[in-house]
C-alpha positions as CSV (number, residue, x, y, z in Angstrom):
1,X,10.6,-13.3,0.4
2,X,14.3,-12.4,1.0
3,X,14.9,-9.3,2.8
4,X,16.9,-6.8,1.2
5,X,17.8,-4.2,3.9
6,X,17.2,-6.0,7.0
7,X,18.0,-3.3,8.9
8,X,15.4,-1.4,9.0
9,X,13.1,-4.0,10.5
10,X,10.6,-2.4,12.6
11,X,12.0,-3.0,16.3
12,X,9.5,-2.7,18.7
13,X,12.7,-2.3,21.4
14,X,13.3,1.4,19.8
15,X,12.5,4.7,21.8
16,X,9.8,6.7,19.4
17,X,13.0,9.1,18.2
18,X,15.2,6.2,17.5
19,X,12.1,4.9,15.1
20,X,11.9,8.0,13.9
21,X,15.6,8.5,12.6
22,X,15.2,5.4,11.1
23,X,12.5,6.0,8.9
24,X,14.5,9.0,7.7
25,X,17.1,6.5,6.9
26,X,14.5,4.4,5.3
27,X,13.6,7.3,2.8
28,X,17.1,8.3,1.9
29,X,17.0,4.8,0.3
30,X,13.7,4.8,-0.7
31,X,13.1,5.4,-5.2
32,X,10.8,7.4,-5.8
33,X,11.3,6.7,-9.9
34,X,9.6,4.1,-12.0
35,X,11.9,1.1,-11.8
36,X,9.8,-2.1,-12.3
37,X,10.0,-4.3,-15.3
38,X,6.5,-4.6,-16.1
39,X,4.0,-2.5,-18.5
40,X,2.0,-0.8,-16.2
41,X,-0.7,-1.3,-18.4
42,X,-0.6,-5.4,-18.2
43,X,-1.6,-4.9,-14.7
44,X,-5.1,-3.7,-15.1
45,X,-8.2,-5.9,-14.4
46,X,-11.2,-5.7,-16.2
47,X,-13.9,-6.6,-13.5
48,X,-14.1,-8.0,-9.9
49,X,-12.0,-10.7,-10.0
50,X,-13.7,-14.2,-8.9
51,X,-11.9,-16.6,-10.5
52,X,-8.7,-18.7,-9.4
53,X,-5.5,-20.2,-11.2
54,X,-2.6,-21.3,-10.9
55,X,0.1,-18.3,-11.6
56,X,1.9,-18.6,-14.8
57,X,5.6,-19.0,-15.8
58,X,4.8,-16.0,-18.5
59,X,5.3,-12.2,-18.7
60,X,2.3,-11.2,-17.0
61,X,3.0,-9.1,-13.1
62,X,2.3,-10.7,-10.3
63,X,0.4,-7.6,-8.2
64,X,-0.3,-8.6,-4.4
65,X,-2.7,-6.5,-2.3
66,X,-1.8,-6.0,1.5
67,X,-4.5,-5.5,4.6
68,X,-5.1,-6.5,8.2
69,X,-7.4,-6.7,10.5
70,X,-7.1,-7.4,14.3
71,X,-8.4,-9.0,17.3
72,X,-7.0,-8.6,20.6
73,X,-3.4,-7.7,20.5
74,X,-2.6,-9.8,17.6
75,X,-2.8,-8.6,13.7
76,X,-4.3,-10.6,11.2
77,X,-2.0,-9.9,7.9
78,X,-3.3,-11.1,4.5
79,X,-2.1,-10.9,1.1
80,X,-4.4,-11.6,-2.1
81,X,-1.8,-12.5,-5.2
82,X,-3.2,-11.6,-8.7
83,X,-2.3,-12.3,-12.3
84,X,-3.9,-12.1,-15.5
85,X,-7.4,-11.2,-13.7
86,X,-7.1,-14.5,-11.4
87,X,-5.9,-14.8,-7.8
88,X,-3.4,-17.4,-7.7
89,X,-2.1,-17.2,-4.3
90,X,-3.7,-16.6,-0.6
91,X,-1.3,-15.9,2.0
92,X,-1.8,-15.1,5.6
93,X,0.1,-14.8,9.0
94,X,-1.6,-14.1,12.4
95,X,1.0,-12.7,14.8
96,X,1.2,-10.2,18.0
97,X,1.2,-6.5,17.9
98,X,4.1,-5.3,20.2
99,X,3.7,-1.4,20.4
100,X,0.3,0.0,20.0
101,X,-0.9,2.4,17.4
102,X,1.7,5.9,17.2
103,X,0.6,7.7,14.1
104,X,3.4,8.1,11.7
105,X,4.7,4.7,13.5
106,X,2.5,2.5,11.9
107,X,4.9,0.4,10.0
108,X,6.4,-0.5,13.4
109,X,3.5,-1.8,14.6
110,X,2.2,-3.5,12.0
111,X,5.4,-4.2,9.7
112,X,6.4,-6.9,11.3
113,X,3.1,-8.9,10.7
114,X,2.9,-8.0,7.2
115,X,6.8,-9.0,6.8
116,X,5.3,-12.6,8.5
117,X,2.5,-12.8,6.0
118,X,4.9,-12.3,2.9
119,X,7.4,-15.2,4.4
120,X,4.2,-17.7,3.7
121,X,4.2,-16.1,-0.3
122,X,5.5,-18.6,-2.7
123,X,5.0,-16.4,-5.5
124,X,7.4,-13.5,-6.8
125,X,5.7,-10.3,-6.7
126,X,6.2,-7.8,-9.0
127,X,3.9,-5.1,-7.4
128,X,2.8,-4.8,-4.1
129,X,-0.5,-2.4,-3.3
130,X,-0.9,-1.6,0.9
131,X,-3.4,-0.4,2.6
132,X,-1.6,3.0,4.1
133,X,0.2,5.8,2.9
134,X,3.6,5.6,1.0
135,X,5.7,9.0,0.6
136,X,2.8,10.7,1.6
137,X,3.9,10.9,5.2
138,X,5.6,12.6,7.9
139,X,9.2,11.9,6.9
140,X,8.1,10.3,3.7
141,X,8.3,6.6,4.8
142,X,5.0,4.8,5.3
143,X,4.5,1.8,5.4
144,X,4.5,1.0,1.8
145,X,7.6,3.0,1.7
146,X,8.8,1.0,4.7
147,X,7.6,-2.7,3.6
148,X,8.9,-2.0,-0.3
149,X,12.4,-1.1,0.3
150,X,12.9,-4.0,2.9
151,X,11.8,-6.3,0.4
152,X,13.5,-3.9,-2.9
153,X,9.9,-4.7,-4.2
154,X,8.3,-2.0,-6.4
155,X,5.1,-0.6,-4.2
156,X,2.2,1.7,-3.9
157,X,0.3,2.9,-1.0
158,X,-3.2,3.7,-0.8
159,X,-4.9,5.5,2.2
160,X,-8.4,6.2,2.8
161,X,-7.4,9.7,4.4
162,X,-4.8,12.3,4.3
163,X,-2.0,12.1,6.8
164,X,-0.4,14.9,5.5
165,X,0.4,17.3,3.0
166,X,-1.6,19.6,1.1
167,X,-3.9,19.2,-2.1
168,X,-3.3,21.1,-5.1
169,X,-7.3,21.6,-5.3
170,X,-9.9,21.0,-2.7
171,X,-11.1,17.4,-3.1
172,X,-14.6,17.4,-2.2
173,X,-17.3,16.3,-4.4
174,X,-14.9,15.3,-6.9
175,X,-16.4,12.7,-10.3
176,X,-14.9,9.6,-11.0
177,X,-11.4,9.6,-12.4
178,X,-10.1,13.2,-11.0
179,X,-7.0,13.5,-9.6
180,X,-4.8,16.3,-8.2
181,X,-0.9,16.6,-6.8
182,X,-0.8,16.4,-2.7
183,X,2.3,18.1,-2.0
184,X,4.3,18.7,1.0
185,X,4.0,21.2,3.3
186,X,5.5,22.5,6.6
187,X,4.5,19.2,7.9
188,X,6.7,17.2,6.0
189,X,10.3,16.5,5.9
190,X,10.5,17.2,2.1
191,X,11.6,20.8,0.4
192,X,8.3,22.4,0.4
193,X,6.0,21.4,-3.0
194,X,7.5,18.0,-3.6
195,X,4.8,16.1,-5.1
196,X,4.3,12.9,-2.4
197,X,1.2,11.4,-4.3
198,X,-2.4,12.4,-5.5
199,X,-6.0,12.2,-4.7
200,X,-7.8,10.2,-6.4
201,X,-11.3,10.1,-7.4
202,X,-11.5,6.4,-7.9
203,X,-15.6,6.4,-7.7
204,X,-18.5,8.3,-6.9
205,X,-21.7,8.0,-6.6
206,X,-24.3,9.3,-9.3
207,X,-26.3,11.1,-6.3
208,X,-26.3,13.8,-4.1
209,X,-23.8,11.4,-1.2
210,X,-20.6,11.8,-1.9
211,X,-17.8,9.5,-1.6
212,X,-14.3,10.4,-0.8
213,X,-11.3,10.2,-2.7
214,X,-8.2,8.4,-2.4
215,X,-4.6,9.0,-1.4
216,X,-2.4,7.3,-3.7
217,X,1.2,7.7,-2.8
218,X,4.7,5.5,-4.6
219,X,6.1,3.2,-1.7
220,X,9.0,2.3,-3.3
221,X,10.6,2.1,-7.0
222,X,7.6,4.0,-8.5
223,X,7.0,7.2,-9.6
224,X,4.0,10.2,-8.2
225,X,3.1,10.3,-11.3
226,X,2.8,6.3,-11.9
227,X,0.5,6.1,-9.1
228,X,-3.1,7.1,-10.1
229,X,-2.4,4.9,-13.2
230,X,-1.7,1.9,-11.5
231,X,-4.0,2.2,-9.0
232,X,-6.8,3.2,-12.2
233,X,-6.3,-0.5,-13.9
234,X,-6.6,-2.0,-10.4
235,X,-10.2,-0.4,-9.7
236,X,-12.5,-2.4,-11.1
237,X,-15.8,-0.8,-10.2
238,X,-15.5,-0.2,-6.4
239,X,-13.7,2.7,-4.9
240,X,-10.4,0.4,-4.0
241,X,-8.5,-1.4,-6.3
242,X,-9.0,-5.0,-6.2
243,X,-5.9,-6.4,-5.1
244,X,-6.5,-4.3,-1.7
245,X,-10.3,-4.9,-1.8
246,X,-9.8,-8.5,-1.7
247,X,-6.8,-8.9,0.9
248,X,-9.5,-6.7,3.1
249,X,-12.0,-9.1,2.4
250,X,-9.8,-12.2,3.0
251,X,-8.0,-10.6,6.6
252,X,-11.8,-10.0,8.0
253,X,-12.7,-14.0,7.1
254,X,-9.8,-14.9,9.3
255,X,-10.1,-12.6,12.1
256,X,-14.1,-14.2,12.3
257,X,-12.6,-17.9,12.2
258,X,-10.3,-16.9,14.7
259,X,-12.8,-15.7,17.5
């Protein structure tokens, strides 16, 4: 894929400040609005999806989950390409890290890999789902923040913890299908209640374990409040939604041929 603002391409070079003003940058051009031209609702899926096609020339979004894994110093980026219930593209890049893990950095250690994987896409996205936060984040620019405005592509992040921010309710315990407003705090470089994203309640258990919720934040061109929906219709029965679930999946079979 062409890269619309190819200056923000994570540069390893950069002192931690300099990345740091540039993710500000990043944000200023980020959208935090719904601008996609899809239904959100034609991008649900009904089940785990096991089947494979070939993508259509028709109306129905193309929704690509992002993940990596990693072995030594090199990333394993895969994306998993879904339409109509059916993955119709696999795509994958295996490149070297070149700054090591700085949290609110991620997207400059592993952008540049992901940006790799999405150079071997041959389909058209028209929503991208990665594994990491969005808005909600330091100077509201993770990496699906980062990743989504390069590419002007319409994109949601979802983490598996909080990196910052504060819930509207505690989140504990929560059943299946609750959600509540994470908004921004003294920790983030946002006027103070901003809405960055929610947590999600995408499954639980019917026992006395409990399983954690989800932080589901806009990357780029989506809306807060577009978030849980999207990432609802993607869920199909596990706690993350398929598109993510089965770039996971496909990133850890690559990293165990690569050994």
């Amino acid at each position: 894929m062409r890269l619309a603002t190819p200056e923000f391409r994570p540069d390893p070079s950069l002192s931690r400040e300099a990345m740091e003003e540039l993710q500000r940058k990043l944000a200023e051009r980020a959208v935090f609005t719904d601008e996609f031209d899809f239904d959100p609702a034609a991008v649900a899926v009904d089940g785990p999806v096991e089947t494979e096609a070939e993508p259509e020339q028709a109306d129905s979004p193309i929704v690509v989950g992002v993940d990596q894994a990693f072995l030594d110093e090199r990333a394993v980026s895969a994306i998993i390409a879904i339409q109509d219930g059916a993955v119709v593209e696999r795509a994958h890049a295996v490149t070297p890290l070149d700054i090591p893990y700085i949290p609110g950095l991620l997207a400059f250690r592993e952008g540049t890999p992901i940006l790799a994987a999405f150079e071997e896409l041959t389909v058209e996205p028209d929503l991208a789902v990665f594994d990491g936060s969005g808005r909600i984040h330091f100077r509201q620019a993770g990496i699906a923040t980062h990743i989504g405005v390069m590419l002007d592509l319409p994109s949601v992040g979802v983490a598996k913890s909080l990196l910052c921010g504060t819930p509207d309710a505690p989140t504990e315990g929560r059943a299946e299908g609750w959600s509540t407003p994470i908004r921004a705090d003294n920790s983030v470089e946002a006027p103070e209640g901003t809405i960055l994203g929610h947590a999600y309640q995408s499954r639980q258990w019917d026992r006395s374990q409990s399983i954690n919720p989800l932080y589901v934040s806009p990357g780029h061109r989506v809306s807060a409040e577009a978030t849980v929906g999207l990432v609802e219709a993607l869920c199909a029965g596990y706690k993350l939604p398929e598109p993510t679930r089965l770039a996971d999946g496909l990133a850890d079979d690559l990293k165990a041929a690569d050994r």
